[in-house]
C-alpha positions as CSV (number, residue, x, y, z in Angstrom):
1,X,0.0,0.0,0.0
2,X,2.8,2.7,0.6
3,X,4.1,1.7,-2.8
4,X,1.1,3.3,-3.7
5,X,1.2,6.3,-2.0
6,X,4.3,6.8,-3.6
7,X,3.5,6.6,-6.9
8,X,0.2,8.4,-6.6
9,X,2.0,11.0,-5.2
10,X,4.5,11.3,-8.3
11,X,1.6,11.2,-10.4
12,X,0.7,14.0,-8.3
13,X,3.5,16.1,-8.8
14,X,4.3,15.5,-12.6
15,X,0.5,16.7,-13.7
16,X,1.1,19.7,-11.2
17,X,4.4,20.4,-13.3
18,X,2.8,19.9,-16.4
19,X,-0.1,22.2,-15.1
20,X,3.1,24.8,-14.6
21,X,4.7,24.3,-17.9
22,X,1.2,25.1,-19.5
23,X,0.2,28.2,-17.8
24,X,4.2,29.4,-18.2
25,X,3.6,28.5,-22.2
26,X,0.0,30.1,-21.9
27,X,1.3,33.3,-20.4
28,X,5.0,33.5,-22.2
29,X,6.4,34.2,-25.4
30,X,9.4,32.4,-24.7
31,X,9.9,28.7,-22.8
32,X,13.2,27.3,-22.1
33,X,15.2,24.6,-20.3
34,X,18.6,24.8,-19.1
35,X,21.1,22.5,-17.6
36,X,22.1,23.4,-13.9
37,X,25.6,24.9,-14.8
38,X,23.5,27.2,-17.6
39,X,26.3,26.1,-20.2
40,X,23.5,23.6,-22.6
41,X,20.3,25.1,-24.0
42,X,18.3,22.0,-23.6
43,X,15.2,23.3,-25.3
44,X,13.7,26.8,-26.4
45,X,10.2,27.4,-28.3
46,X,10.7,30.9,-29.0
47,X,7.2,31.6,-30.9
48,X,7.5,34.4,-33.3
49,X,9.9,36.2,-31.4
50,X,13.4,33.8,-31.2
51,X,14.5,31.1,-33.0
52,X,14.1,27.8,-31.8
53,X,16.7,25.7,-31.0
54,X,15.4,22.4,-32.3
55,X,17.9,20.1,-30.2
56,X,20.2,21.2,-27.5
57,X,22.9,24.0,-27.9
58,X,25.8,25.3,-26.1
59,X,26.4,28.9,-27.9
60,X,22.8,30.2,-27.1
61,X,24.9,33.2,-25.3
62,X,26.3,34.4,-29.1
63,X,22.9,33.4,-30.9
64,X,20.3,34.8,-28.7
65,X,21.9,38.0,-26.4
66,X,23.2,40.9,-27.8
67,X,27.0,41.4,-27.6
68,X,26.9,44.3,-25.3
69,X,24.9,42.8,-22.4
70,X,26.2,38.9,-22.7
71,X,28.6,40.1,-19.6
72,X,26.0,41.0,-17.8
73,X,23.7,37.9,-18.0
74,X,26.5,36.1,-17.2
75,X,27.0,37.6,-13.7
76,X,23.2,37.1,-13.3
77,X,23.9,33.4,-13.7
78,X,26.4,33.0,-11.6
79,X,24.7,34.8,-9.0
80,X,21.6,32.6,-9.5
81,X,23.5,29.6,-9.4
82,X,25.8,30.6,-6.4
83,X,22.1,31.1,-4.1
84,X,20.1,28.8,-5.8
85,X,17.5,31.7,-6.5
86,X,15.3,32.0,-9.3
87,X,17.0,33.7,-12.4
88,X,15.8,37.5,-13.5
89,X,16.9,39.8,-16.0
90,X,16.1,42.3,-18.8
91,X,18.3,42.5,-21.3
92,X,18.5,42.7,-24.9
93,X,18.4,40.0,-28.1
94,X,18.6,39.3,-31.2
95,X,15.1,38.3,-32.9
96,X,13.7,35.8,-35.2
97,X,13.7,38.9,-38.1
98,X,17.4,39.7,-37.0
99,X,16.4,42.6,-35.3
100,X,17.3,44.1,-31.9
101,X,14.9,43.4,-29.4
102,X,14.2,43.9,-25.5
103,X,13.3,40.3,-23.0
104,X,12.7,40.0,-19.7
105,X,13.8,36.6,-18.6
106,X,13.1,34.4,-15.5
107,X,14.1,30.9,-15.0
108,X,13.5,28.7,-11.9
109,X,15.4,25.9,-10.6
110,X,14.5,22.9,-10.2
111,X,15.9,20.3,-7.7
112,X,16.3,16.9,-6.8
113,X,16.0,15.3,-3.5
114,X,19.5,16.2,-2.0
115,X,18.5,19.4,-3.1
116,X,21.1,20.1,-6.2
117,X,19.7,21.6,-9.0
118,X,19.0,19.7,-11.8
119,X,17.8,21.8,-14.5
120,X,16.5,25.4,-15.2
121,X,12.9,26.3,-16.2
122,X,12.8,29.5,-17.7
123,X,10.5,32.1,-19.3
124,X,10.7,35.3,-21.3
125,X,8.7,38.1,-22.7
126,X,8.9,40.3,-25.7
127,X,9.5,43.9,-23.6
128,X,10.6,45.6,-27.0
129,X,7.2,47.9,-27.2
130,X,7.5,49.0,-23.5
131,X,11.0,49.8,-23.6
132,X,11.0,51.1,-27.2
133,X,8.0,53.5,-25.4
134,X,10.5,53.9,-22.2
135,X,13.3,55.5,-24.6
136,X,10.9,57.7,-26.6
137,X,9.8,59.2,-22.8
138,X,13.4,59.5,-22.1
139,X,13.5,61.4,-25.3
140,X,11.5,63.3,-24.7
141,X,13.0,64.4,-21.7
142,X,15.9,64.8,-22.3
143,X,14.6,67.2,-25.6
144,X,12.4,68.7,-23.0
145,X,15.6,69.3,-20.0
146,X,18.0,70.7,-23.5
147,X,15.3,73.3,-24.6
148,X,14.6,74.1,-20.6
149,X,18.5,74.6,-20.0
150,X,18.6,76.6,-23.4
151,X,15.8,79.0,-22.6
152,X,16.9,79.4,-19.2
153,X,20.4,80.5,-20.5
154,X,19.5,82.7,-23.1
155,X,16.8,84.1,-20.8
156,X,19.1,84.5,-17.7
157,X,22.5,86.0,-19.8
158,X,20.5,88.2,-22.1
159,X,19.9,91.8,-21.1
160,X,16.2,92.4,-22.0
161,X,13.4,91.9,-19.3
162,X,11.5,88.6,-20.1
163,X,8.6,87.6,-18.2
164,X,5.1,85.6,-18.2
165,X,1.6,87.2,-16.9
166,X,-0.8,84.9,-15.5
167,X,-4.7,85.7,-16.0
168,X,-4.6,87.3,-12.6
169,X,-2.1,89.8,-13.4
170,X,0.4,87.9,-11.8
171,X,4.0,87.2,-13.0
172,X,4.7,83.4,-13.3
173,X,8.3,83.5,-14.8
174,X,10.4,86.4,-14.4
175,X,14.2,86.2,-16.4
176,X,17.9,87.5,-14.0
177,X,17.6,90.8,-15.6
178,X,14.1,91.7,-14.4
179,X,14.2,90.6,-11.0
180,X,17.7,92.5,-10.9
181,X,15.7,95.7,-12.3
182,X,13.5,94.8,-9.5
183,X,15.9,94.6,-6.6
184,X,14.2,91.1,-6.1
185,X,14.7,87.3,-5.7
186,X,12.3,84.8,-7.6
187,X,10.5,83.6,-4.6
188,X,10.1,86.9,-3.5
189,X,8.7,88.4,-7.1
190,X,6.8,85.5,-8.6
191,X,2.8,85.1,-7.8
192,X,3.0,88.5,-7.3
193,X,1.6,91.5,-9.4
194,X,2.6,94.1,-10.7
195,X,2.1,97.0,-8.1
196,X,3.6,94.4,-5.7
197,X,6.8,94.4,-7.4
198,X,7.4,98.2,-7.5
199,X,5.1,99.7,-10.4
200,X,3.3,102.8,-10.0
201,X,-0.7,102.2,-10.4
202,X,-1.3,103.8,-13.4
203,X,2.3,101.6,-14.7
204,X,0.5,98.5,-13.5
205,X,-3.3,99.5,-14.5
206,X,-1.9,100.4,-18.2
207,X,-0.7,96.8,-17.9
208,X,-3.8,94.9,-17.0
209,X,-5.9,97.1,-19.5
210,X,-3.4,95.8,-22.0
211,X,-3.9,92.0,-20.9
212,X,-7.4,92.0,-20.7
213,X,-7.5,93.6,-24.3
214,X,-4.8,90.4,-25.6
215,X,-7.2,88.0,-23.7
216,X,-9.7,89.3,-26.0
217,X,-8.4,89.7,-28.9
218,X,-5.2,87.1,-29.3
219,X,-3.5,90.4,-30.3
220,X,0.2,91.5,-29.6
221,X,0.5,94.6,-28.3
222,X,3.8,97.0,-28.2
223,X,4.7,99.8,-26.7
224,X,7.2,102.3,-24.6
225,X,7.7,103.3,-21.5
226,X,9.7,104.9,-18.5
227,X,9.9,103.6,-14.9
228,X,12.6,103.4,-12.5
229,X,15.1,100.7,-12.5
230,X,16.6,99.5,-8.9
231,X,20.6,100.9,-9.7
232,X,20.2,102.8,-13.1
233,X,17.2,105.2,-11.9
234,X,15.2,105.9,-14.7
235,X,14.7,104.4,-17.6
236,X,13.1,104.2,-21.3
237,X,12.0,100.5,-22.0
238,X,10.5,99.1,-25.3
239,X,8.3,96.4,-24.6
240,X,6.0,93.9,-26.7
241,X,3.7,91.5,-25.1
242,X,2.5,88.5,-27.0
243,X,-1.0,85.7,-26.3
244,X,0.2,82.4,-25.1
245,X,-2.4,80.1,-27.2
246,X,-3.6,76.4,-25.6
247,X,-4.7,73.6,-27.5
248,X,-8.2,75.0,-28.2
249,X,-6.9,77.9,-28.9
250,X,-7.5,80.1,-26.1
251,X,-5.4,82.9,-24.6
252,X,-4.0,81.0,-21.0
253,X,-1.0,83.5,-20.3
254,X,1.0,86.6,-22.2
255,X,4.5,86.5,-22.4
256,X,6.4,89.5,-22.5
257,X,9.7,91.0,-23.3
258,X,11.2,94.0,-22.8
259,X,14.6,96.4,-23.8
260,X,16.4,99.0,-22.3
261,X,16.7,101.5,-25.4
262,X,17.2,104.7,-23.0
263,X,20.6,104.9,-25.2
264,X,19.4,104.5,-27.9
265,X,16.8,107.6,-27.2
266,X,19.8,109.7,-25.5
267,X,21.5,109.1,-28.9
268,X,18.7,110.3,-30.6
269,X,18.6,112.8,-28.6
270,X,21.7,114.0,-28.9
271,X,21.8,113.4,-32.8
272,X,18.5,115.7,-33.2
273,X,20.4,118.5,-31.1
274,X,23.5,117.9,-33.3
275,X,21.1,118.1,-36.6
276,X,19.5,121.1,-35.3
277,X,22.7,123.0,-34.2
278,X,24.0,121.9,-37.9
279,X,20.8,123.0,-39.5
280,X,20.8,126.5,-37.9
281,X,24.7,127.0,-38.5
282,X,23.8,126.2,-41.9
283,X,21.2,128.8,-42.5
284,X,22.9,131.4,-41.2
285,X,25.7,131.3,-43.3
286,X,26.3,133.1,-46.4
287,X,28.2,129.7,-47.7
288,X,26.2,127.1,-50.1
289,X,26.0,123.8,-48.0
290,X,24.2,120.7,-49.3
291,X,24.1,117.0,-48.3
292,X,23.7,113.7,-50.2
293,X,22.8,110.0,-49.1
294,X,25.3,106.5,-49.8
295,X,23.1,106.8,-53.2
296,X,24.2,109.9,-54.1
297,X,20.5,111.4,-53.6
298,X,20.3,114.8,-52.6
299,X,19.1,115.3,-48.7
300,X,19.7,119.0,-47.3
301,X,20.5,122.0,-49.6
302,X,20.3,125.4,-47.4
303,X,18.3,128.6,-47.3
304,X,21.6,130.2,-49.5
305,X,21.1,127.8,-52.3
306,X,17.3,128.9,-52.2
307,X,18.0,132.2,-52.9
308,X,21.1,131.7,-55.3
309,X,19.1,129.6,-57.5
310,X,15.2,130.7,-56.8
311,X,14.3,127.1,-56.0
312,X,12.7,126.0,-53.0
313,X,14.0,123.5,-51.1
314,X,12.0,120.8,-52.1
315,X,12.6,121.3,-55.7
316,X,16.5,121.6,-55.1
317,X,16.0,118.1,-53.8
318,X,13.7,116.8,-56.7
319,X,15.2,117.7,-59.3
320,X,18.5,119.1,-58.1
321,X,20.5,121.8,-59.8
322,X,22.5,120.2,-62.2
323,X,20.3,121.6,-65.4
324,X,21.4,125.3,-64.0
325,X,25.0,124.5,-64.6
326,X,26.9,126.6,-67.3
327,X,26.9,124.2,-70.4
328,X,30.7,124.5,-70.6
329,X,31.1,123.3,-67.1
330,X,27.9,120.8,-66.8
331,X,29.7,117.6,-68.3
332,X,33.0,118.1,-66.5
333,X,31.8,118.9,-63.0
334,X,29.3,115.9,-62.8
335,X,33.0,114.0,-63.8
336,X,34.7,115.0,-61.3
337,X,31.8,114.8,-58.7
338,X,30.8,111.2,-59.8
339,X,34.8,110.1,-59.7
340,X,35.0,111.4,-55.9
341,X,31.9,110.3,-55.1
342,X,32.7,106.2,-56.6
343,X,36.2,106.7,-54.3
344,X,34.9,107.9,-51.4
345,X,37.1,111.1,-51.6
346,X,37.5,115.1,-51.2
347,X,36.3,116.7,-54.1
348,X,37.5,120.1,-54.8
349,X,36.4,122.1,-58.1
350,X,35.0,125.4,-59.7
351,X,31.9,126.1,-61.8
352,X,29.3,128.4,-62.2
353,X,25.7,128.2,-62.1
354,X,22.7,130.2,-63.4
355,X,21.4,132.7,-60.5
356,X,17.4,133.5,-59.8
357,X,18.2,136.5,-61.8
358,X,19.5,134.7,-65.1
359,X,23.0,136.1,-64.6
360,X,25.6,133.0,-63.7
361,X,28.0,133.5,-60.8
362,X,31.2,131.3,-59.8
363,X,31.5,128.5,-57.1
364,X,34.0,127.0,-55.5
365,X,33.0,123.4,-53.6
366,X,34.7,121.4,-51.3
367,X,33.6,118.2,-50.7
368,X,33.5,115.5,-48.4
369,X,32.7,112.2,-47.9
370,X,30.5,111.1,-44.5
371,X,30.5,108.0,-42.8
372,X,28.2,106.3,-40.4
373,X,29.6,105.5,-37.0
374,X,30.6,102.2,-37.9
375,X,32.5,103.3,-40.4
376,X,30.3,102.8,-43.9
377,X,30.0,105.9,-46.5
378,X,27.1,107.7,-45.7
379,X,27.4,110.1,-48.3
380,X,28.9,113.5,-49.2
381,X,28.8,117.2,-47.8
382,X,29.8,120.3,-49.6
383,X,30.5,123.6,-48.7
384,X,30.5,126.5,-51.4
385,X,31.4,130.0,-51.8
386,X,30.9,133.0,-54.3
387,X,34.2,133.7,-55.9
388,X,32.9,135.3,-58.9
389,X,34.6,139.1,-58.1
390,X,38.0,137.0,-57.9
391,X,37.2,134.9,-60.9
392,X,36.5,138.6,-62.9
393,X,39.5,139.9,-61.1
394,X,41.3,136.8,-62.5
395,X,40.0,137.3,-66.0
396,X,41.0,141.1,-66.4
397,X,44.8,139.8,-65.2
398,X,44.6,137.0,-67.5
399,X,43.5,139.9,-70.6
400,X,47.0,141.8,-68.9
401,X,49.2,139.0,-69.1
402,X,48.0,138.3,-72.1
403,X,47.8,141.5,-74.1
404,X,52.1,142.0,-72.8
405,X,52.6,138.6,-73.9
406,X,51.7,139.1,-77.0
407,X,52.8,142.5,-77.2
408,X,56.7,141.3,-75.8
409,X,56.4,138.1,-78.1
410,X,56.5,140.1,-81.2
411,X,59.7,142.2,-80.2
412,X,61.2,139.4,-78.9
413,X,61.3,137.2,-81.7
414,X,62.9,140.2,-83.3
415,X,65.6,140.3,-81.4
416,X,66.2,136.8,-81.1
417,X,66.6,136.5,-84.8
418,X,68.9,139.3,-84.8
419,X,71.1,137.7,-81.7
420,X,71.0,134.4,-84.2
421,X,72.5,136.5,-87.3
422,X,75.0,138.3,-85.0
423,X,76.5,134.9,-83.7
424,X,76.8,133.4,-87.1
425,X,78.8,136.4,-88.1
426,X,81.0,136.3,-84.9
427,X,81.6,132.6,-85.7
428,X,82.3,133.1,-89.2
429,X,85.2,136.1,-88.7
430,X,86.5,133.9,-85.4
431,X,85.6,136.3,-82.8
432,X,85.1,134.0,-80.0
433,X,84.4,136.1,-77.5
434,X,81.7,137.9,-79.1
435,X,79.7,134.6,-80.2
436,X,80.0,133.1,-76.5
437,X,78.5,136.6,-75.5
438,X,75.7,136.1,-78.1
439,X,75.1,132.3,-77.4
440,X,74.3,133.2,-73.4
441,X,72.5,136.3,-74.8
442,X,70.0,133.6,-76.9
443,X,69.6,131.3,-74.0
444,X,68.4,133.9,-71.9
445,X,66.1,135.4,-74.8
446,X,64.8,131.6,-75.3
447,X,64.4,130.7,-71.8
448,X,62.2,134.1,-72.1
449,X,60.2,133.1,-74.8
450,X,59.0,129.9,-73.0
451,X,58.2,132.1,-69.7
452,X,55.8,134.0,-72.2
453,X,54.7,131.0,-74.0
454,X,53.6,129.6,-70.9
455,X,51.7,132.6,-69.3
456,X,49.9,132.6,-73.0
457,X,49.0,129.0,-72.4
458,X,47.8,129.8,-69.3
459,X,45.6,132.7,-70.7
460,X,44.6,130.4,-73.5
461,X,43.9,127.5,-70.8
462,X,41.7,129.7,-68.4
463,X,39.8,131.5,-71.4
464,X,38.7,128.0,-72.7
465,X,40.7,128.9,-75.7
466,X,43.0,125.6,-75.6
467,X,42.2,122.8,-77.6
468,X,42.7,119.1,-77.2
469,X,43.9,118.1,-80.4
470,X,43.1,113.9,-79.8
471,X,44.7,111.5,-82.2
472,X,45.5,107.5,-82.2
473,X,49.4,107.3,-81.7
474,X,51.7,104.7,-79.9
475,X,53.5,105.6,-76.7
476,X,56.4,104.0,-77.7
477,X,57.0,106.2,-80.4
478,X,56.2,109.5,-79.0
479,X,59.1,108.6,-76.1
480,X,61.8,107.7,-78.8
481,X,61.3,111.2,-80.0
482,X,61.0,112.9,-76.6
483,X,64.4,111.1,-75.6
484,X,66.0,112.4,-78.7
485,X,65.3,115.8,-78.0
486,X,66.3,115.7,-74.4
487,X,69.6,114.0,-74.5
488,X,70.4,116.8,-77.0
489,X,69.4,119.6,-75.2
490,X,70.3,118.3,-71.4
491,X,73.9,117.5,-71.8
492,X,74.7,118.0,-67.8
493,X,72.7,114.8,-66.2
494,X,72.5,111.1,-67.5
495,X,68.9,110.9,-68.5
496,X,68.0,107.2,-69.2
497,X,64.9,106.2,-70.8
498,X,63.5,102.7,-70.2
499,X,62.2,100.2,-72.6
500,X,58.7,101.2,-74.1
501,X,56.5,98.8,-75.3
502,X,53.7,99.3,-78.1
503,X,51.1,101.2,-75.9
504,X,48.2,103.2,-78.1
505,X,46.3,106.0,-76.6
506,X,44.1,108.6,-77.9
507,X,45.5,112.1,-77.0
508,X,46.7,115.3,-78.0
509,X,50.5,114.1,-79.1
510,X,52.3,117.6,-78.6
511,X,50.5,118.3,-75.8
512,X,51.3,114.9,-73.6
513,X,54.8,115.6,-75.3
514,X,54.5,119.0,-73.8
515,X,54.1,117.5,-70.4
516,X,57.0,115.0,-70.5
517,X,59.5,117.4,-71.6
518,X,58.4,119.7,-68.1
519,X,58.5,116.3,-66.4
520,X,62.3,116.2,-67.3
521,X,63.0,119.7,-67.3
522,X,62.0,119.9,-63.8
523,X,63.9,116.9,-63.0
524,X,67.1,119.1,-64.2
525,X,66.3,122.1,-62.7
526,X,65.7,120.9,-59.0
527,X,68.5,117.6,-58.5
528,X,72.5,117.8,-58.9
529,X,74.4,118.1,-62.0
530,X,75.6,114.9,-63.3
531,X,73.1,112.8,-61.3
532,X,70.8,110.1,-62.7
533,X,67.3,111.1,-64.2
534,X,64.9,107.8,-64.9
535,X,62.2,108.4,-67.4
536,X,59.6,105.2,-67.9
537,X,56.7,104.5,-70.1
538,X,54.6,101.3,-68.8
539,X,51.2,99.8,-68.8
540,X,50.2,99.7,-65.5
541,X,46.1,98.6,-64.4
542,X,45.5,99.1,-67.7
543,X,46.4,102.2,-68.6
544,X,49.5,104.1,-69.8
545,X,51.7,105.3,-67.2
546,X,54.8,107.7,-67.4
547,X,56.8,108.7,-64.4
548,X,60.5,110.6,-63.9
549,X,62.6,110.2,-61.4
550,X,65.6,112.5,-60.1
551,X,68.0,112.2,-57.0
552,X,67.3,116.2,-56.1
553,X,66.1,118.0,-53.0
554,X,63.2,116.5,-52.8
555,X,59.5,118.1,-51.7
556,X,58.3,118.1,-48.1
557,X,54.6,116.2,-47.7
558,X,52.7,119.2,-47.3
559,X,53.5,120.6,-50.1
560,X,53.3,117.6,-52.9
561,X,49.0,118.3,-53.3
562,X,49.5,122.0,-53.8
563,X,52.7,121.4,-56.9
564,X,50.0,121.5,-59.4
565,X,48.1,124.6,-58.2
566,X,48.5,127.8,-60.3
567,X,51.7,130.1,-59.6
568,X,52.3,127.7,-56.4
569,X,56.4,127.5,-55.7
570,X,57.5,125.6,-52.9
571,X,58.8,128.0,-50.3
572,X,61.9,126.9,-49.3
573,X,65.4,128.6,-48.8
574,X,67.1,125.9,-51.2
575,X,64.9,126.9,-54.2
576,X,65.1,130.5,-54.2
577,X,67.7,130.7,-56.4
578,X,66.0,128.6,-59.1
579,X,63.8,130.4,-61.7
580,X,60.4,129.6,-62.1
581,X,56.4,130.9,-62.3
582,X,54.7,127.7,-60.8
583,X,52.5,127.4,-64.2
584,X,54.3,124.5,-65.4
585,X,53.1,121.8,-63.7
586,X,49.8,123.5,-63.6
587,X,49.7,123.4,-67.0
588,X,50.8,119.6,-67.2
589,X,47.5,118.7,-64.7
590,X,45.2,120.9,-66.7
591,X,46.4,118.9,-69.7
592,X,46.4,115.2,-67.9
593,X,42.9,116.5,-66.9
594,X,41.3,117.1,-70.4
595,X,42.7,113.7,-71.3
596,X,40.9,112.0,-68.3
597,X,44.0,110.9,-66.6
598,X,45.6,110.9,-63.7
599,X,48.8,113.3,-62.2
600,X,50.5,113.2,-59.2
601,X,53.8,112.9,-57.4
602,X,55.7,111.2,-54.5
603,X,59.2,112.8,-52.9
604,X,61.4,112.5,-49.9
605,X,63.2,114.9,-48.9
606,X,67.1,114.9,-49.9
607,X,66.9,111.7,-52.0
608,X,64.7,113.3,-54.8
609,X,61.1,113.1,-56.2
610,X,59.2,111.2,-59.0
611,X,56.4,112.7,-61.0
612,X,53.6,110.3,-62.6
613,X,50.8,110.8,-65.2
614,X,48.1,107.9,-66.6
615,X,46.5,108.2,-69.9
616,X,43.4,105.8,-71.0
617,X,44.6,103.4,-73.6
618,X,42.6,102.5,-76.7
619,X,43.0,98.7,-78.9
């Protein structure tokens, strides 16, 4: 009879395990058996979600877990097996499909009498959803702590007042800056409103006025203000506050932001007192002062150009004045007022215009470029003045100069002929002393005729009487015959020419000859004998470019933009001695001028100076 018990008792106990193994298949995705040292897969139905094994394995570790947690299962078995406790663990695997999933395991042992274990029933379920949902959350919060520590760090470091009204008027976020306009701490400004945090009650009623009207309308509202700030005293604030919209729609806070532009006002301020002190200087003033923008529009002409030209103001800037320009000076000025205004530099010229009574009068402008304080071109000013008297006065000793000119040229010539004949003679009969006499006698009568030649040019120049005589010639060419004449006639320095190239230009040929040969004579007059003068013809950016160079005295700095003014001579005690009227080089810039070209010169003082010209070149 206790036989059996015994076996009805086993019976007993295998249908209760079978009972277990069912409702662990019912309610898993995953069944498996494993031998006590966990080292041989015995079986594993994995459903949809693992492979099966088929028949026992040993490298279920490398088929089933994922690389990176196979340490960590490990220790979980060695812990199991150590205490004999049930087996738990999520980790990750690798799935039927080959995909990465998520498991969580348990696996119970099972013992025999003496109590060893014998095997390992385990369980597992697919977790991959949950945890798939876990790391989206985590996502999320982490997106959610980045944008928090963002807005917190632009809001705390910037130096605008950004807050958040509440429906009651009270603040619910407040940035640094505004509880440091304040004076106040957060837990001592939140949940409070605004008369509680230091506004004045009409400050704080405008306020809620304005949040009732955004509540009702889902309208921004901006506007400015002054109120007193905790260290600065007071202050001009620009301030916009904007609806905070929920889900449905509905207004459920304003946000706000504020910025100190009391500086920006003072600077105003300060530039409309500037303007108006400028304004009122320039309307008293006889002088002609206008202004124009970066696009070279007119912006300010004063009450003096009003009553020179008979325009009101607001035609002057319409239309401008250009049209009332004397037609021989319209197309030259605009040139020189467009090339100063493209460069960004001083402009300096003469012209007249037509007065309100039909008569013209002579100005002379300076002008100048502007720049905004950061530094861009903002546009030009000019300044004029009425320089007709001296332009008259000018004229009569221009008719002067020229009527003795001409009236010494004639005599001159005369006697220059008969200086010629009389040294000839003295050659012929051997009287020596005589024809030496006669030779300095016709340099001095030549040297002379130039000084009046040049005083007519001058004459000629400022009565509009010179003409340009353009023509298509090669640069090359005209210094071959320029170095001819010079090495004949300047026998006390070594004058070297450089190589020329084929250059072609379109200019008067005697006339650019003209202003070579003064290059060079200047070059002789002012540096040693016997020293080196360079002469070079190049193309340089395009255009024809021909400079001289001498080892003289040298100009001081000051006095290099002034060389090509009228009768200017460089005052200095080592150039009294030389000769000279100062219309040679003015001539030479009036000539460059006319050709649209370029003059100007460079010098240091005791190692000698070098005079340049440009000339547009044509194919």
């Amino acid at each position: 009879m206790p036989h059996d018990k015994g076996h009805a008792a086993a019976d007993q106990l295998t249908q209760s395990e079978e009972r277990y193994r069912a409702l662990v298949t019912a309610t898993s995705d995953v069944v498996y058996r494993m031998s006590p040292d966990w080292k041989v897969m015995s079986q594993l139905d994995g459903g949809s979600f693992l492979l099966d094994t088929g028949e026992p394995i040993d490298n279920w570790v490398e088929k089933y877990i994922h690389p990176e947690d196979q340490q960590k299962v490990y220790e979980a078995i060695e812990i199991a097996i150590r205490t004999k406790t049930i087996f738990a663990l999520e980790h990750r695997v690798l799935r039927a499909d080959g995909t990465l999933g998520w498991t969580f395991s348990r696996a119970v042992p099972l013992f025999n009498e003496q109590g060893e274990i014998i095997e390992w029933f385990g369980a597992a379920n697919d977790v991959s959803a949950r945890k798939q949902t876990e790391q989206d959350l985590q996502d999320a919060k982490d997106a959610a702590e980045h944008q928090k520590r963002t807005y917190e760090t632009i809001t705390s470091s910037t130096p605008d007042l950004i807050y958040v009204f509440a429906l009651d008027y009270t603040f619910s976020y407040a940035n640094e800056a505004l509880l440091a306009m304040w004076g106040k701490t957060w837990d001592t400004a939140i949940g409070k409103r605004l008369i509680e945090n230091g506004y004045e009650q009409w400050h704080a009623d405008m306020h809620e006025r304005e949040i009732d009207q955004i509540v009702a309308t889902k309208q921004s509202i901006r506007g400015e203000v002054a109120f007193p700030h905790a260290v600065l005293g007071r202050r001009v604030y620009d301030y916009i506050l904007n609806p905070v919209l929920n889900a449905q729609g509905e207004v459920e806070a304003v946000a706000g932001t504020t910025r100190d532009i009391s500086d920006i006002r003072a600077a105003e301020n300060t530039l409309a007192e500037s303007e108006a002190r400028f304004r009122m200087m320039a309307e008293a003033t006889n002088i002609y002062i206008a202004t124009s923008d970066e696009s070279s529009n007119a912006t300010y002409f004063n009450q003096s150009w009003t009553k020179l030209t008979g325009r009101p103001q607001k035609d002057l800037l319409a239309y401008g004045w250009v049209d009332l320009l004397h037609p021989d000076d319209q197309e030259r000025h605009v040139k020189v007022y467009e090339k100063a205004f493209k460069a960004h530099k001083p402009l300096h010229d003469a012209f007249r215009v037509l007065n309100s009574e039909g008569e013209y009068r002579w100005l002379l402008i300076d002008g100048f470029p502007r720049n905004y304080m950061d530094g861009s071109f903002a546009g030009f000013i000019s300044a004029g003045i009425d320089i007709t008297e001296l332009k008259e006065d000018e004229q009569r000793k221009n008719d002067f100069i020229s009527m003795v000119s001409h009236e010494l040229k004639t005599p001159l010539t005369s006697a220059l002929s008969y200086v010629q004949v009389s040294k000839k003679r003295a050659t012929e009969a051997n009287d020596t002393v005589t024809a030496g006499m006669l030779e300095r006698t016709e340099k001095q009568l030549g040297k002379m005729t130039r000084i009046i030649n040049g005083f007519l040019n001058v004459s000629r120049l400022e009565s509009g009487k010179i003409q340009i005589d353009a023509q298509r010639f090669d640069m090359a060419e005209l210094m071959e015959e320029v170095k001819e004449e010079a090495l004949i006639s300047n026998t006390g320095h070594q004058i070297k020419f450089g190589y020329t190239k084929s250059i072609w230009v379109n200019a008067d040929r005697e006339k650019i000859a003209q202003v070579i040969q003064n290059f060079i004579s200047n070059a002789v007059k002012y540096s040693r004998p016997n020293s080196t003068i360079q002469v070079r013809c190049k193309l340089v950016d395009g255009k024809a470019q021909v400079c001289t160079s001498d080892e003289g005295i040298g100009i001081n700095h000051e006095d290099l933009p002034k060389l090509f003014e009228r009768f200017y001579r460089v005052k200095d005690s080592e150039m009294r001695n030389i000769s000279g009227f100062g219309i040679g080089l003015y001539l030479c810039n009036e000539i460059i001028k006319r050709h649209d070209g370029d003059i100007w010169a460079e010098s240091t003082v005791g190692e000698g100076s070098t005079f340049y010209f440009t000339l547009p070149t044509v194919e």
